[in-house]
N, C-alpha and C positions, 0 to 999 in steps of 0.2 A: 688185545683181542676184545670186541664186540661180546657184552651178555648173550647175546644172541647167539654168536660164533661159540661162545663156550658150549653154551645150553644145547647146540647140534653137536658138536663133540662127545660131550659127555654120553650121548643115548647115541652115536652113528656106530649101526651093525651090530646092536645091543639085541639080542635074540629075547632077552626077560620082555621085551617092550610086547612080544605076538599080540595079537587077537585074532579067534576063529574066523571072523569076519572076512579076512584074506582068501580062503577058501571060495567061497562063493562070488568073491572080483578075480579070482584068478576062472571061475568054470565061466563068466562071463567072456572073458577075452575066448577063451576057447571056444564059444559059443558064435562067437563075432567071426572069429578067422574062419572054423569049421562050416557056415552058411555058404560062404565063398569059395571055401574049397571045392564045394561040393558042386556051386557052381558054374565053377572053372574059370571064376573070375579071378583069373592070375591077374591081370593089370591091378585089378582091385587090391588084390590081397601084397603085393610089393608096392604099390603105392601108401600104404597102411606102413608096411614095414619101413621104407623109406624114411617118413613121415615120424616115425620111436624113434627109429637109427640118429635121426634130427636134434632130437630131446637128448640122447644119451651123449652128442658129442656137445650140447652146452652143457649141458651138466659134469661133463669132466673140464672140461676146462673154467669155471666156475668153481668146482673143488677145488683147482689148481691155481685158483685167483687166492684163496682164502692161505694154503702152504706157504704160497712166496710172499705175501702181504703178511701173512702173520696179524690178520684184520678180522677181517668180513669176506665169504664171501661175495658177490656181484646180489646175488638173492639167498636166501638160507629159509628153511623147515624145520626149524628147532620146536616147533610145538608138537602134541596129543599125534602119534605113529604107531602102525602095527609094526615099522621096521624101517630105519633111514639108514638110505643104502648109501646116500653121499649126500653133503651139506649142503642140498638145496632140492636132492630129490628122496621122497620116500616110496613107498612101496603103493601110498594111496593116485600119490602122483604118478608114478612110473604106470600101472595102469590105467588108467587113464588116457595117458599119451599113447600107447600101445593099440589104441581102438579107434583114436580120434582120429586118423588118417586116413581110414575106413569111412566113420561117419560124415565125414566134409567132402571127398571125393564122391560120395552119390550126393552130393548137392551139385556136383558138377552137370549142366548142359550136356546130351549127347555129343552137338559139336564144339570143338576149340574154339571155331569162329562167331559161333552164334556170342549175342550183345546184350548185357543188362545195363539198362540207362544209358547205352551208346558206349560201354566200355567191355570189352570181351568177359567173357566170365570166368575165366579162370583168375583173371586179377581181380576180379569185382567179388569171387568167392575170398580170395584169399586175402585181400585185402579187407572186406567184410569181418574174415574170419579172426582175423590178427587183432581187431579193432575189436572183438568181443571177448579174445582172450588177454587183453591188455585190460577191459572192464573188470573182467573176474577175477584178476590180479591185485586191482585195486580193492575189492570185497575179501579178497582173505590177506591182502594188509590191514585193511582198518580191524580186523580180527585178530589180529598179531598170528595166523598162520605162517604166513610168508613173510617174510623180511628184507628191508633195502635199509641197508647203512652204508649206502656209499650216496653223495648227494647228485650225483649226476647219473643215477638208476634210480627214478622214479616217478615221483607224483609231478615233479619237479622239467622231468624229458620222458615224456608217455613214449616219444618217436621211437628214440632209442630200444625199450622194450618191444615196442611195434617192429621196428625193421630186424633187430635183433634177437630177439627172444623168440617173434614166432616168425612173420614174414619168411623168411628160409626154408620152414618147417612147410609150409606151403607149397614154394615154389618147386622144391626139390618133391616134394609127394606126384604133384600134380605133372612136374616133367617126365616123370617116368610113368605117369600112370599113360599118359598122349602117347607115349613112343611105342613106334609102330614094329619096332623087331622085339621079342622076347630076351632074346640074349641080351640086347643094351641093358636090359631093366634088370636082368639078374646080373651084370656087369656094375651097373651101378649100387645098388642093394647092397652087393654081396664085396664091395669095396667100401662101403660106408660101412657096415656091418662090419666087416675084420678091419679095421682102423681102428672103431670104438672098442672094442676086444683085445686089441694090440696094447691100445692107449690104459684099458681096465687092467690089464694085466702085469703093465710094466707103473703103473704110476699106483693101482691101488694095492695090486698083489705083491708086487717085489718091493719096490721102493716104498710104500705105504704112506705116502706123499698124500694121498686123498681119502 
């Protein structure tokens, strides 16, 4: 096993790790969803959830690279956490992702079909967006925040991270935030949502695999 992989081990779901500071990013997110509720911009606000639901299902399967390899992780957060809830995501991350589906879908065009540079903008957002969180990926590697010890995740194949890591995260936000029935969008959501709760349940609760 990777220093690295140890070093998330030894602090994952290690409660001594807190800082107050959690506090105030948790009244954020509620601050975010609660604007939209208020709203009523449902599109907005399941496009958002979507969009975390994204994040929580690499992130287990990501824990579940690092159980059966008995290695590394795909990515790991072994460093400075108020709480690392699974070996690649912490509490500062999972935050984060919780809001950003929110803040990139109002970058979105009112129309689907309306064009940035001659490319619609829903791929020209997400593809834009994917390419700036593959940036900041490589800024809190060279920080030893985040980690890649496997040679074909990284600095090495940026794509990979791109198509993989976020691109998904995107399309899957942006598809449900377009769709024009309600029900789809809570169909979709609320299927992506009890998968990663099934998959938390059975791999980190029972079998403690992650």
């Amino acid at each position: 096993m990777t220093p690295s992989a140890t070093q998330a081990l030894a602090i994952l779901r290690d409660g001594s790790q807190f800082q107050w500071y959690v506090i105030p990013l948790l009244s954020f997110v509620f601050y975010v969803y609660t604007v939209e509720v208020q709203r009523r911009d449902w599109s907005l606000v399941l496009a958002g959830l979507a969009f975390w639901g994204m994040d929580w299902f690499n992130e287990i399967w990501n824990a579940l690279v690092l159980h059966f390899t008995g290695y590394a992780p795909v990515w790991g957060a072994p460093g400075k956490t108020a709480f690392l809830i699974l070996a690649g995501l912490n509490i500062e991350i999972m935050f984060m992702f919780a809001v950003s589906g929110v803040i990139w879908c109002k970058m979105l065009l009112p129309r689907k079909d309306d064009r940035i540079l001659g490319i619609p903008n829903r791929w020209f957002i997400a593809c834009a967006g994917s390419a700036f969180c593959v940036v900041v990926e490589y800024l809190l590697n060279s920080v030893g925040a985040l980690t890649w010890d496997y040679p074909w995740w990284g600095r090495s194949a940026p794509w990979l991270i791109f198509l993989f890591g976020y691109l998904t995260f995107f399309v899957v936000a942006f598809w449900v935030f377009d769709m024009s029935r309600r029900a789809s969008q809570l169909k979709v959501v609320g299927a992506l949502w009890a998968f990663d709760a099934l998959c938390l349940a059975v791999f980190a609760g029972w079998l403690r695999w992650i």
